[in-house]
C-alpha positions as CSV (number, residue, x, y, z in Angstrom):
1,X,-54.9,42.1,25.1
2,X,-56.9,44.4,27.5
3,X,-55.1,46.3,30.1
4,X,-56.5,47.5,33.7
5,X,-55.7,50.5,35.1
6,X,-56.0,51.2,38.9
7,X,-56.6,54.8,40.6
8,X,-55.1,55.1,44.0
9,X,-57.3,57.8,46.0
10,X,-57.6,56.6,49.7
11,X,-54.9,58.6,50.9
12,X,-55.2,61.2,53.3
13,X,-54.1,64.3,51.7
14,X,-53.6,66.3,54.6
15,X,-50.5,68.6,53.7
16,X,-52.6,69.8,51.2
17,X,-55.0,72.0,53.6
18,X,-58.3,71.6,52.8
19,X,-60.8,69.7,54.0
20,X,-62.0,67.2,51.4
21,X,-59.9,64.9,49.8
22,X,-57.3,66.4,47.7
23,X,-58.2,64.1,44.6
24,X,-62.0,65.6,45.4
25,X,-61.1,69.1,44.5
26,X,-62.0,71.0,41.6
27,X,-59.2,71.2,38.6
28,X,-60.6,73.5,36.1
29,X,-63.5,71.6,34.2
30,X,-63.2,68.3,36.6
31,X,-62.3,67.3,40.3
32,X,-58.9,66.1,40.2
33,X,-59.4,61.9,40.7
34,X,-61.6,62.4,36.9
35,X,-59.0,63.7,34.7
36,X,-56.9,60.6,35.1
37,X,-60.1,58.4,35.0
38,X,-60.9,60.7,31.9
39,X,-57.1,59.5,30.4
40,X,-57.2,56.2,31.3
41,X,-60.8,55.6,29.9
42,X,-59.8,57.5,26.5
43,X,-57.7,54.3,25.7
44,X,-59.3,51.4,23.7
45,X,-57.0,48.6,25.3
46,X,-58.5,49.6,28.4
47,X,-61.0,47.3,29.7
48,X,-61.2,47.5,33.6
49,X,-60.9,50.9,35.8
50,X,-60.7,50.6,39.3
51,X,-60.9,53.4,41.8
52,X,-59.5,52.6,44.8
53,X,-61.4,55.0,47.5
54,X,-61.5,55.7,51.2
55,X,-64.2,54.2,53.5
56,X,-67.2,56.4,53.4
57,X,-65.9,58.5,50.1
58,X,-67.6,55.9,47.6
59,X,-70.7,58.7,46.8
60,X,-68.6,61.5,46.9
61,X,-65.8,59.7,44.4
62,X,-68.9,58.6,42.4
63,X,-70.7,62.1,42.1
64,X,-66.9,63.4,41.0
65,X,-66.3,61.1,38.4
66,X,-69.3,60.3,36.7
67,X,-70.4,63.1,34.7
68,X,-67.3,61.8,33.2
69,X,-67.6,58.3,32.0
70,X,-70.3,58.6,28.9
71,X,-71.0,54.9,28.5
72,X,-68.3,53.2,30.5
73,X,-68.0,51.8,34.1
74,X,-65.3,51.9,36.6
75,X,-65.5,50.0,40.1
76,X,-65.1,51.3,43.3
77,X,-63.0,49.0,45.7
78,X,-62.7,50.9,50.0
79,X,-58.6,51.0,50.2
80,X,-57.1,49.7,53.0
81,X,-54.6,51.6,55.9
82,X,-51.2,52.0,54.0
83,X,-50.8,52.2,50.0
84,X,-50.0,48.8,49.5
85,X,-52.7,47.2,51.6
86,X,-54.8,49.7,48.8
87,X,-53.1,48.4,45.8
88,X,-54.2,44.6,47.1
89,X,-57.5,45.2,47.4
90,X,-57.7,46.4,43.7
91,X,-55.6,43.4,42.8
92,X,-58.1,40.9,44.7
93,X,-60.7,42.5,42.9
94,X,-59.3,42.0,39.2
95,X,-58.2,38.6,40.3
96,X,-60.6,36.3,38.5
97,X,-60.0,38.8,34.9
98,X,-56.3,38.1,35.3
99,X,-56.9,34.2,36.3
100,X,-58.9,33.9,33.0
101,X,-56.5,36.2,30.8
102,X,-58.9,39.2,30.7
103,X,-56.2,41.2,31.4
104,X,-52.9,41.1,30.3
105,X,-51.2,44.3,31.9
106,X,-52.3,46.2,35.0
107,X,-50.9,49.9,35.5
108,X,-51.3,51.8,39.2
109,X,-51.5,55.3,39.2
110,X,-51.9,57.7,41.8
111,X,-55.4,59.8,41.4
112,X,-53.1,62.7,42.7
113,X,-51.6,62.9,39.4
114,X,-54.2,64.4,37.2
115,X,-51.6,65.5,34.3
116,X,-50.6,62.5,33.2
117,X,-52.4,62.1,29.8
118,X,-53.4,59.1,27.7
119,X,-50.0,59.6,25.8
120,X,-48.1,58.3,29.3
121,X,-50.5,55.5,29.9
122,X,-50.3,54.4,26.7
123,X,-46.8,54.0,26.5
124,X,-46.0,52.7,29.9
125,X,-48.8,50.1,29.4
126,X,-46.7,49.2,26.1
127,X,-43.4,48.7,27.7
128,X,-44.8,46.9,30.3
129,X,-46.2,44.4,27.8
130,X,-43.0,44.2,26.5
131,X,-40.7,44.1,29.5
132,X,-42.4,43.0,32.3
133,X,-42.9,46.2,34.0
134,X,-42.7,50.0,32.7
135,X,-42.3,53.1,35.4
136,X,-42.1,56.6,34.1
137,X,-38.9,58.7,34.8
138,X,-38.4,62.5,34.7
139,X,-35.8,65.0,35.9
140,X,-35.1,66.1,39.0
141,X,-33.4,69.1,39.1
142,X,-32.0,71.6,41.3
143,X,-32.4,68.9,44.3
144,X,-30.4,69.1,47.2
145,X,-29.1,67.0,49.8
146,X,-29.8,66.8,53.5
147,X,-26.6,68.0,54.0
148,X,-27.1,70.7,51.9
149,X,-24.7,69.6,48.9
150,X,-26.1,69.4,45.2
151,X,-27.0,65.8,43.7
152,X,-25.2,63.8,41.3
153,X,-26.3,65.5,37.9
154,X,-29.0,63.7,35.7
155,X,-30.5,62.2,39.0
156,X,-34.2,61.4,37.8
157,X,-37.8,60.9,39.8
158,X,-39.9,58.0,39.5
159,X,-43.8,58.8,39.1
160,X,-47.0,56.9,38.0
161,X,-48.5,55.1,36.5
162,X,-46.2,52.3,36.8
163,X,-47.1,49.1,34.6
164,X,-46.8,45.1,35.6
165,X,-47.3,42.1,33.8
166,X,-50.7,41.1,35.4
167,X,-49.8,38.0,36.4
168,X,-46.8,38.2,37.9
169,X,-48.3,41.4,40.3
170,X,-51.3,39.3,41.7
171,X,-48.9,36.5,42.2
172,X,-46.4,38.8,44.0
173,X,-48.9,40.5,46.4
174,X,-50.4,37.2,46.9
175,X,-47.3,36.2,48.6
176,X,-47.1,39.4,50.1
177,X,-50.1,39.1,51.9
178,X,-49.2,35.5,53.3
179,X,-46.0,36.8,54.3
180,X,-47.1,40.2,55.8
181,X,-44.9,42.0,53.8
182,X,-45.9,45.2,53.0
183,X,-43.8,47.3,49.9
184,X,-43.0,51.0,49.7
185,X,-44.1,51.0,46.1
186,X,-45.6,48.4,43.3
187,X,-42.3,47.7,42.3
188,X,-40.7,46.9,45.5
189,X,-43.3,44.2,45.8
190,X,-42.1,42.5,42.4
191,X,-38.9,43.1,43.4
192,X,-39.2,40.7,46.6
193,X,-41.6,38.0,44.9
194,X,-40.0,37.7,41.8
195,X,-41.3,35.1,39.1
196,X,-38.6,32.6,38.6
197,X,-39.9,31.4,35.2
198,X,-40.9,34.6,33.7
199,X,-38.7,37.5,35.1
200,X,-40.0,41.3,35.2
201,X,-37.5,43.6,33.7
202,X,-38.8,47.3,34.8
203,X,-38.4,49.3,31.9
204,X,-37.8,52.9,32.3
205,X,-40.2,55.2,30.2
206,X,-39.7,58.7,29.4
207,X,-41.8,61.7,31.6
208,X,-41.5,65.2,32.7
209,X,-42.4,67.2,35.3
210,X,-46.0,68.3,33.7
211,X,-46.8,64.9,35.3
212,X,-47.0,66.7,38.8
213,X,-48.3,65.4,42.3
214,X,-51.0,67.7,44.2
215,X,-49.5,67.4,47.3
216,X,-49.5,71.3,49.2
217,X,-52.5,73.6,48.4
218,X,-50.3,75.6,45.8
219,X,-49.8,72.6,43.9
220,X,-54.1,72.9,42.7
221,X,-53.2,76.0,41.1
222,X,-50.5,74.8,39.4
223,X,-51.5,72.0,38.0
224,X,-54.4,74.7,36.1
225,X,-51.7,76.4,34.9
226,X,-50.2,73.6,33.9
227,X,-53.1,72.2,32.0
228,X,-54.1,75.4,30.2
229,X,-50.2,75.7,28.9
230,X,-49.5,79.0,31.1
């Protein structure tokens, strides 16, 4: 079954200094929002992409990531004031593929992660299709309290993309949205709307820290270095 894969890239961006979008600036050969449009694209179960932009952004996202796409399409949904008010309107927009079973699986990523590779998609996409639900995990290490005081060892971070049954996700931020409720993350959502005939197990798949979030300006820089192996 095809899968969807939404971008998140309406977020402001400002710890990182500059003054475009961070997902907008260059990353070697391609601004960073297209190398995970490039990955996402580069998989044959994939058969919806949608960007998920900031109002006013729609050109600039479209000059960024269209040298890119060869002979495939992605849509371009206007995010709304907090992440998961973003994550809904690319949910209402790929309604009517999951009402009619065009999509089985819908992953969320966040365009701020450019390093992710098909490799990650693939498999979270995979486990998601078999679990319910698939996040990626990595280490943390060498994190420290507020108090100061070292972690519990083997303490790991959750990244994107992060993989639902497609279903069971617009059915969750449908209710959502009635309610008002508003989660921290894609799973906290499924965690409060929870379908009582087909449960979502979130399975846990393997990552590392090559699948880095631009967040500070140094963070560009690295993520080159990154990609070009050092």
């Amino acid at each position: 079954m095809p899968a969807a894969v939404v971008i998140l890239a309406a977020g402001a961006g400002t710890r990182v200094g500059a003054e475009v979008n961070k997902v907008l600036l260059p990353l070697g050969p391609a601004a960073v929002l297209a190398w995970s449009v490039r990955d996402a694209l580069a998989l044959d179960d994939v058969a919806r992409v949608v960007l998920v932009v900031r109002a006013g952004e729609a050109q600039a996202v479209a000059d960024a990531v269209g040298p890119h796409l060869g002979d495939r399409e992605v849509r371009l949904v206007v995010g709304g004031a907090s992440r998961h008010a973003s994550e809904w309107q690319a949910l209402r927009a790929l309604a009517a593929d999951v009402e009619s079973g065009l999509v089985d699986v819908v992953a969320v990523h966040d365009g701020a992660r450019p390093l992710a590779g098909p490799d990650l998609f693939a498999l979270t996409l995979d486990a998601a299709r078999e679990h319910g639900g698939a996040i990626p995990v990595a280490p943390v290490p060498g994190v420290l309290s507020v108090a100061g005081g070292p972690l519990p060892a083997g303490l790991s971070g959750v990244q994107t993309p992060q993989a639902f049954r497609a279903d069971a996700l617009l059915a969750a931020y449908r209710r959502a949205d009635a309610d008002g409720f508003e989660g921290t993350d894609t799973a906290s959502c499924l965690e409060r709307y929870p379908d009582p005939a087909r449960p979502v197990r979130v399975a846990a798949v393997p990552s590392t820290s090559r699948n880095l979030k631009i967040t500070f300006p140094e963070d560009v820089e690295l993520a080159l270095a990154v990609s070009e192996g050092f």
